[in-house]
C-alpha positions as CSV (number, residue, x, y, z in Angstrom):
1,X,-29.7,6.3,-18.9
2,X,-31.0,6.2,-15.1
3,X,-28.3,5.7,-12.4
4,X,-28.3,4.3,-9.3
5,X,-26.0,4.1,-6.5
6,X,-25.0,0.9,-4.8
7,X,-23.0,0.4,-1.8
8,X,-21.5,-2.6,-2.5
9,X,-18.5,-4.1,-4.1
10,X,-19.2,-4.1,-8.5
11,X,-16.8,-6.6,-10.7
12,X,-18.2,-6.4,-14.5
13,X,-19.6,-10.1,-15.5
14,X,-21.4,-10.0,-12.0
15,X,-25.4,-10.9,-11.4
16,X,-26.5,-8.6,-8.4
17,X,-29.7,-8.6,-6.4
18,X,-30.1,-4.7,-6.2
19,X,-30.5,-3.3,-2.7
20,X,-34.1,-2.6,-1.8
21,X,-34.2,1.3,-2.1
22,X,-32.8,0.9,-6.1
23,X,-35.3,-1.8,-6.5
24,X,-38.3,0.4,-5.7
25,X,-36.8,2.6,-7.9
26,X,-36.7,1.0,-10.4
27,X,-40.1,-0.6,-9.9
28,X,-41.2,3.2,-10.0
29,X,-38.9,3.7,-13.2
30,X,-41.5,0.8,-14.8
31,X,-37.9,-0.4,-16.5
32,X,-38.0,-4.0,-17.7
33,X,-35.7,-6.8,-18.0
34,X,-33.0,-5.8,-21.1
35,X,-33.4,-2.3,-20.1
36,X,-29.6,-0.4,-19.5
37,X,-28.7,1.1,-16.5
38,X,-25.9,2.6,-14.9
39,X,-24.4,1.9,-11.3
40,X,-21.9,3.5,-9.1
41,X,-20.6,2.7,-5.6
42,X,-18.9,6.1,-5.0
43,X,-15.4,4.6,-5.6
44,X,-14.8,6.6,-9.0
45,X,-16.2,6.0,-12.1
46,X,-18.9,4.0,-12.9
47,X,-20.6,0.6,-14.5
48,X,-22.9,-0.1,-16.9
49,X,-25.4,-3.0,-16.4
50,X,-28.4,-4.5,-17.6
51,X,-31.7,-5.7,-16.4
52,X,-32.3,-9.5,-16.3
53,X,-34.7,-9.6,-14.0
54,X,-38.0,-7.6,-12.6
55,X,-40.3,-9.2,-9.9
56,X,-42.2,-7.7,-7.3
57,X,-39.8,-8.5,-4.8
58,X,-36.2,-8.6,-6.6
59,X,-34.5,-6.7,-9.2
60,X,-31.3,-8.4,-10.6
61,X,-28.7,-6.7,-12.9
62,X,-25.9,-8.1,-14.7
63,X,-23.1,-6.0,-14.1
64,X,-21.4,-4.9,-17.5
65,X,-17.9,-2.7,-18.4
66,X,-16.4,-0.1,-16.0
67,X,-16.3,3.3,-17.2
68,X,-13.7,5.5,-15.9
69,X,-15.9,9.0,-15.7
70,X,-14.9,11.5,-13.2
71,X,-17.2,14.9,-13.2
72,X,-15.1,16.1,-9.7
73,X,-14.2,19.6,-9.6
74,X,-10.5,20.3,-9.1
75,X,-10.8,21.3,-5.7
76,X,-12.2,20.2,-2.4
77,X,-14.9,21.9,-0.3
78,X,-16.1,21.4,2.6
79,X,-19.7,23.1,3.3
80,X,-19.8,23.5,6.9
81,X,-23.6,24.5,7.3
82,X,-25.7,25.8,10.6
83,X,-28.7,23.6,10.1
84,X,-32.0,25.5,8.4
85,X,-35.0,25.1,9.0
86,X,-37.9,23.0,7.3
87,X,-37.3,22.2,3.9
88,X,-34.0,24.7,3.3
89,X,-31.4,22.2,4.3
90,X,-32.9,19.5,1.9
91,X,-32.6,21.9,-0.8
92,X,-29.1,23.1,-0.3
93,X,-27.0,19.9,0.1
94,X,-29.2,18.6,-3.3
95,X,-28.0,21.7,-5.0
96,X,-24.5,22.4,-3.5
97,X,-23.8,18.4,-4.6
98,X,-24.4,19.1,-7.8
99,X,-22.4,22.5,-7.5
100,X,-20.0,20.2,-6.3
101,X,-19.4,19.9,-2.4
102,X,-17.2,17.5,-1.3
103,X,-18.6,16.9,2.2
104,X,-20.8,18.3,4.7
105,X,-20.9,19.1,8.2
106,X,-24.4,20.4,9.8
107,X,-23.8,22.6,12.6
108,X,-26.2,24.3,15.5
109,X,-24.9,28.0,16.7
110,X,-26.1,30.2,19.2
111,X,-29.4,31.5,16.9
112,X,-30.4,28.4,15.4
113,X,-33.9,27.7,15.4
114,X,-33.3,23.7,14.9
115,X,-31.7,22.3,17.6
116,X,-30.5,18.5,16.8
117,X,-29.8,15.8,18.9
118,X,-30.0,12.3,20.0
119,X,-32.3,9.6,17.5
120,X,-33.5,13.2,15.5
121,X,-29.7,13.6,14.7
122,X,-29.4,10.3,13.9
123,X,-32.5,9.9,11.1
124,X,-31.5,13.7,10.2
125,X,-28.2,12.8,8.9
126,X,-28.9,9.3,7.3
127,X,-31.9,11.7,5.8
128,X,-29.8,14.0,4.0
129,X,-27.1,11.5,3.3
130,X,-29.7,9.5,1.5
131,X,-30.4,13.0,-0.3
132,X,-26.6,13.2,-1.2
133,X,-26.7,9.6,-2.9
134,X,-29.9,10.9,-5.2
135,X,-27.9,13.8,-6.0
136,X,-25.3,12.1,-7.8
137,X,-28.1,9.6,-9.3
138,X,-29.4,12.9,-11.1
139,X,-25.6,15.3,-11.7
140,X,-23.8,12.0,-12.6
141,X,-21.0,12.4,-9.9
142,X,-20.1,8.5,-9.1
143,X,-18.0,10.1,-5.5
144,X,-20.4,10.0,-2.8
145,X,-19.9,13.4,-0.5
146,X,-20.0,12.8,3.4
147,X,-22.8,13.7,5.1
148,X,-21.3,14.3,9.3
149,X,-23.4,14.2,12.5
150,X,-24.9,17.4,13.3
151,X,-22.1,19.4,15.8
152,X,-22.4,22.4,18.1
153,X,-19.9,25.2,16.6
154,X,-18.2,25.4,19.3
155,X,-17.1,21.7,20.0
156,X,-16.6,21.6,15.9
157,X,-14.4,24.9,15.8
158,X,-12.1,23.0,18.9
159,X,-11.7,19.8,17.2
160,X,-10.0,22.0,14.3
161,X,-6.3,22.2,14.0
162,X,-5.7,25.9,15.5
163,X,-4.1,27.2,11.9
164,X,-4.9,26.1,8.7
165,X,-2.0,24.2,6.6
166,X,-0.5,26.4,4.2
167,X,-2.2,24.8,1.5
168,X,-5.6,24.5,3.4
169,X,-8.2,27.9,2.9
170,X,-10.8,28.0,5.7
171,X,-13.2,30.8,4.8
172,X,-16.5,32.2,6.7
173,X,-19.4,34.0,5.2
174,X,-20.2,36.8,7.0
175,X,-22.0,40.4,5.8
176,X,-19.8,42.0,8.2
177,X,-16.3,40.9,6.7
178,X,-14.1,43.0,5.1
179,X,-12.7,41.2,2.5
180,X,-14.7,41.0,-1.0
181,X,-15.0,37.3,-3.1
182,X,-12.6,39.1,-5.1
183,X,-9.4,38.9,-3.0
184,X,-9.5,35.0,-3.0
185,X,-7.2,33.1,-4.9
186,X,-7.6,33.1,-9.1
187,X,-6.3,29.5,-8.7
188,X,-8.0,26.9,-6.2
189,X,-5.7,25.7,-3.3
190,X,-4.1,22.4,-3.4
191,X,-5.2,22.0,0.4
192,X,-8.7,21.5,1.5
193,X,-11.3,24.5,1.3
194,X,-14.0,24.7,4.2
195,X,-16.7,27.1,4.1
196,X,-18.4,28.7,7.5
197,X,-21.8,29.7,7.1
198,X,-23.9,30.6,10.3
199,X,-28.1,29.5,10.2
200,X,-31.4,31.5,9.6
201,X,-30.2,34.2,12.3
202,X,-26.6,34.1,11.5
203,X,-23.4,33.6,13.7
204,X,-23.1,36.4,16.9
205,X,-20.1,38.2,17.2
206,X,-18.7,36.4,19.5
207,X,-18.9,33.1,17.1
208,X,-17.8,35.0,14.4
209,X,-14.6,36.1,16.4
210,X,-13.9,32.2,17.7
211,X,-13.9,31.5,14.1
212,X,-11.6,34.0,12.7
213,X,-9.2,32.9,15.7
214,X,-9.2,29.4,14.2
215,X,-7.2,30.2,11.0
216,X,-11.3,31.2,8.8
217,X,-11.0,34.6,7.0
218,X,-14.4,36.6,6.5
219,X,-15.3,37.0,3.1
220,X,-18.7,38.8,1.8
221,X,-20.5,38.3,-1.2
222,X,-21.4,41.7,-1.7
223,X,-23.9,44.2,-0.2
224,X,-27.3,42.2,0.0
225,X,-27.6,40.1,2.3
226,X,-28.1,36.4,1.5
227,X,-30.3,33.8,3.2
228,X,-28.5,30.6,4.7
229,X,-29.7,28.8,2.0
230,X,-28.6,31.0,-0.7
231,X,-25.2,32.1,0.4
232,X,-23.7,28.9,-0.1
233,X,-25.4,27.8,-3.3
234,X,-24.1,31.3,-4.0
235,X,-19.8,30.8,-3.0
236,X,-20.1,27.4,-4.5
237,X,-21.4,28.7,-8.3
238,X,-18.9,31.6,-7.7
239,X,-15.8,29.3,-7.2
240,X,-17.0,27.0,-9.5
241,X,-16.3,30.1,-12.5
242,X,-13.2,30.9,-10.9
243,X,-11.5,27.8,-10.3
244,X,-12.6,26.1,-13.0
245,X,-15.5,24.2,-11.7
246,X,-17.6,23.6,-14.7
């Protein structure tokens, strides 16, 4: 059954005009009136509707029961990204929303090769936030992860409480930590988990070190090294198996 997020208020009985963007969609879908559908606003759980009407200009639904389906993981991670070039970043917050991110917070360091700012930041982060909402259409999560303004590391890292709550895990990604995937908790924390991972050329030493100072802990994934676009697909599948993710 397609899905489609809507940001709006959804009461079962209700005729809604669907927003533009879900119109086209459908339009594209070719679905016709009497066709069933599934909506979500990203409040929890989700509705199921049917088509009563298909113009050229306006879609209209009539909003049916509420269905209390919940596909969250039991824990909540935050992907704290340096921005990748091209195409990357579009492909990792599709995939680590379906692997189950909670949010997301783009971030420029010292060797990034995209530098954000301005209008660009503006249409880069209702860009990807857009991608976030089609990523739940598709996985069938109805909670809506945050996309955040793109952030220089250092202004982001200073804005964080100095230690972590006791409950909280802050961890950074890092081929030069210590400390193997292994070490990390067989249960997930009841506190919020962020993850550090630098861009294309990684974090300096220096970045690394403000980071640590800041409560993060270096973990590695082992001994190859893994693009910026891999290494978080990569933390997210492995704490998915651990912490019971699936």
């Amino acid at each position: 059954m397609p899905r489609f997020f809507v940001g709006a208020p959804l009461l079962g009985g209700d005729l809604l005009v669907l927003p533009d963007d879900v119109m086209r969609h459908v339009q594209v879908l070719r679905l016709q009136p009497g066709d069933s559908i599934a909506l979500f606003n990203g409040e929890g759980g989700e509705f199921s509707a049917e088509l009563v009407e298909v113009e050229r200009r306006s879609v209209r639904v009539k909003v049916g029961e509420f269905r209390s389906i919940e596909v969250e993981p039991p824990y909540h991670v935050t992907l704290a990204q340096g921005v990748a070039g091209g195409d990357k970043m579009d492909w990792l917050i599709e995939k680590a929303v379906e692997l189950g991110a909670s949010a997301f917070v783009p971030l420029t360091a010292a060797r990034s090769v995209v530098r954000l700012s301005g209008e660009r930041s503006v249409r880069r982060q209702a860009h990807w936030q857009g991608i976030v909402r089609a990523s739940c259409e598709q996985c069938g999560r109805n909670r809506v992860p945050d996309v955040a303004p793109a952030v220089d590391l250092t202004s982001w890292l200073a804005h964080l409480p100095a230690t972590p709550n006791d409950d909280e895990l802050r961890l950074l990604l890092s081929p030069r930590a210590s400390i193997e995937f292994s070490a990390l908790p067989t249960v997930p924390p009841k506190g919020p988990v962020t993850i550090l991972i630098g861009p294309e050329g990684g974090l300096s030493t220096e970045e690394e070190g403000l980071a640590l100072s800041h409560g993060f802990s270096g973990i590695g994934l082992g001994p190859r090294v893994l693009r910026t676009e891999t290494a978080g697909i990569a933390i997210l599948a492995a704490l998915a198996a651990r912490w019971g993710g699936w």
